[in-house]
C-alpha positions in Angstrom: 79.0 -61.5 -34.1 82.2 -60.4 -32.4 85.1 -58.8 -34.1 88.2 -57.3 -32.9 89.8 -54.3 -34.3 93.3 -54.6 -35.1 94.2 -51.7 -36.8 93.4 -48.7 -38.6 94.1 -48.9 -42.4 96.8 -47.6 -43.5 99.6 -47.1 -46.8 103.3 -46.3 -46.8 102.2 -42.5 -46.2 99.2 -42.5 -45.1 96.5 -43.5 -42.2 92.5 -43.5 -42.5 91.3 -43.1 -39.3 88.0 -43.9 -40.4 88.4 -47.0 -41.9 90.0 -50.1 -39.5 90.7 -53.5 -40.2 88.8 -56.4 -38.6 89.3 -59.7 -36.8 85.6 -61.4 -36.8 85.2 -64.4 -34.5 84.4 -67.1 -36.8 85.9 -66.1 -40.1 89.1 -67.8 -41.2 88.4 -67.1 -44.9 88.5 -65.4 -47.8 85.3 -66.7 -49.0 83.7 -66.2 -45.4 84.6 -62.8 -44.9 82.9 -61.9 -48.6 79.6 -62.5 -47.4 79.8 -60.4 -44.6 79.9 -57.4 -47.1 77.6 -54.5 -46.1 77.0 -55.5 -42.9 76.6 -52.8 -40.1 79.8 -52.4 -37.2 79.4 -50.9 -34.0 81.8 -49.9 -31.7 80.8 -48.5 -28.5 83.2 -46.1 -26.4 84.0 -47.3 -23.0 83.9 -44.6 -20.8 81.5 -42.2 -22.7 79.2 -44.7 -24.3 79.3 -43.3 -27.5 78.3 -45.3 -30.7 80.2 -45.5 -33.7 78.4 -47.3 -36.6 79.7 -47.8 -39.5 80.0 -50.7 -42.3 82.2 -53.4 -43.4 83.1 -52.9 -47.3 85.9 -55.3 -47.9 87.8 -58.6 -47.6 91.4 -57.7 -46.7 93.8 -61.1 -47.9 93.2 -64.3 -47.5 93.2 -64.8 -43.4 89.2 -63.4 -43.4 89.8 -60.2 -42.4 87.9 -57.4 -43.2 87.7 -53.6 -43.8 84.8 -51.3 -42.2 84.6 -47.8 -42.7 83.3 -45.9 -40.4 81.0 -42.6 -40.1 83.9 -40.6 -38.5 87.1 -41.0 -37.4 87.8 -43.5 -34.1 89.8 -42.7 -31.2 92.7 -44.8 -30.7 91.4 -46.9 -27.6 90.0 -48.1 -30.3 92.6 -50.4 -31.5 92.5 -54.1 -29.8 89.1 -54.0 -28.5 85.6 -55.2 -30.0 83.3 -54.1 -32.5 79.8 -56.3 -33.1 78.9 -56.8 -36.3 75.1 -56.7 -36.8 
């Protein structure tokens, strides 16, 4: 499956560089997006290749987005481009 990455999460004060929010292609749900609870993400770096895996761990409201967290932190091209989730 496809997902977009729309933003890192974040609080009033705060940022988590390893944890972004997901759009997944599909999903319009909060019911939806519960099932897809420990699936693997991975993002793949444009210009160097590298991989980033990491796992989706909750539902975020009720639009059927979802949070992943991530080994380590992502660069910010990350933000509006896609993730597959496994």
């Amino acid at each position: 499956m496809k997902a977009h990455i729309l933003s890192f999460r974040r609080g009033s004060n705060t940022q988590y560089q390893n944890q972004v929010i997901l759009e997944v292609e599909g999903v319009s749900d909060r019911g939806r997006a519960s099932q897809l609870i420990g699936r693997k993400v991975v993002w793949v770096h444009p210009k160097s290749g590298k991989r980033f895996g990491g796992k989706i761990v909750g539902v975020l409201g009720c639009k059927g987005r979802v949070v992943a967290r991530f080994g380590r932190t992502l660069p910010g091209q990350a933000i509006g481009s896609e993730a597959t989730v496994l």
